[in-house]
N, C-alpha and C positions, 0 to 999 in steps of 0.2 A: 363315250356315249355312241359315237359311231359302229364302234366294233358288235355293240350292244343291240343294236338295229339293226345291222348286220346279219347279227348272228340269230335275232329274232326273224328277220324274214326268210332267213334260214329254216330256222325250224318248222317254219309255218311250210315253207313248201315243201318241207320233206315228210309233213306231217299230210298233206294233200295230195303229196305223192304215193304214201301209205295208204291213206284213205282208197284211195283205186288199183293199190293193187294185187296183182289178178292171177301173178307166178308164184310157184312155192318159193323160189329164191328171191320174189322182191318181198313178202311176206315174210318169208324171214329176215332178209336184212331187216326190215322196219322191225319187227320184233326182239331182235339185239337190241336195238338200238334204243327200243323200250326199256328192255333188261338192264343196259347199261346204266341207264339214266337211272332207274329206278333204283340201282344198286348205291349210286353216286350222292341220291337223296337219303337213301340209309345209313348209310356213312355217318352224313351231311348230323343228320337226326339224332343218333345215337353218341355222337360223338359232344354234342354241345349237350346230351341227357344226362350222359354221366358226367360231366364238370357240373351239372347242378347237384348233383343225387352225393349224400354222403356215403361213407366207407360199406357197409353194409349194404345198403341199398343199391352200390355199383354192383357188387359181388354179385348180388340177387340177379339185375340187370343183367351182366356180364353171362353168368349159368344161364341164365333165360334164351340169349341170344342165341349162343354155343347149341343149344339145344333147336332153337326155335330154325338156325338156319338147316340143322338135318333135316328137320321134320320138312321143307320146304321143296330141300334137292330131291330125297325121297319121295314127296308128292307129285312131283314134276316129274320123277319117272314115272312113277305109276300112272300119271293122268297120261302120257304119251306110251305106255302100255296101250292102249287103247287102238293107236295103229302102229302097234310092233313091228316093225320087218318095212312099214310103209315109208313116203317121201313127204309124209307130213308129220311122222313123231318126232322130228326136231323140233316142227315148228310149234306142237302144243306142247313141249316140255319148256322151251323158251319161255311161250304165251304164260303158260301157268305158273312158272316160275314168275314172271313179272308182273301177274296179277298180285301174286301174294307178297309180293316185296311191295306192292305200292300199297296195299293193306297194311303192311306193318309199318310203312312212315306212316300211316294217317294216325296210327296206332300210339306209336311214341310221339305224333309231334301233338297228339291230346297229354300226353303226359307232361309233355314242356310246358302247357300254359295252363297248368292247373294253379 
């Protein structure tokens, strides 16, 4: 429970830390740090979707995903198209890319409690 608390007032102040800031490099770090997480929940999601989902319905899943994470990397360039050549298209390829991975846990974890 300790570590737990810890690690929550952890997050809280890196989450506070992000909140202000104000360099492309601390905006990015935070924005990794989004991506990560968000990735870690995808995971987290998909992984306990197909232990419910029968044979077929993995498969379905499985092509879905395979599919669904192109479409994602590829958007993510595209939306950091946007400032090409600049020192912030990492950071909206990140952003974007982590918006839409927390879209797609909210996505499958409606599927888990249908």
């Amino acid at each position: 429970i300790l570590s737990l608390a810890a690690l929550s007032t952890n997050c809280i102040a890196e989450s506070a830390a992000c909140k202000d800031a104000e360099t492309t490099a601390a905006m990015r770090t935070c924005e990794n740090a989004r991506y990560v997480q968000a990735n870690r929940d995808l995971d987290a999601v998909y992984n306990g979707l197909m232990k419910e989902l029968g044979n077929g319905q993995r498969e379905k899943l499985r092509l879905a995903q395979q599919a669904w994470v192109q479409f994602r990397d590829k958007n993510a360039d595209f939306m950091a198209g946007t400032a090409e050549g600049g020192t912030l298209a990492p950071l909206i390829r990140t952003s974007s890319a982590a918006d839409i991975t927390e879209a797609r846990v909210k996505e499958l974890t409606k599927l888990r409690h249908r």
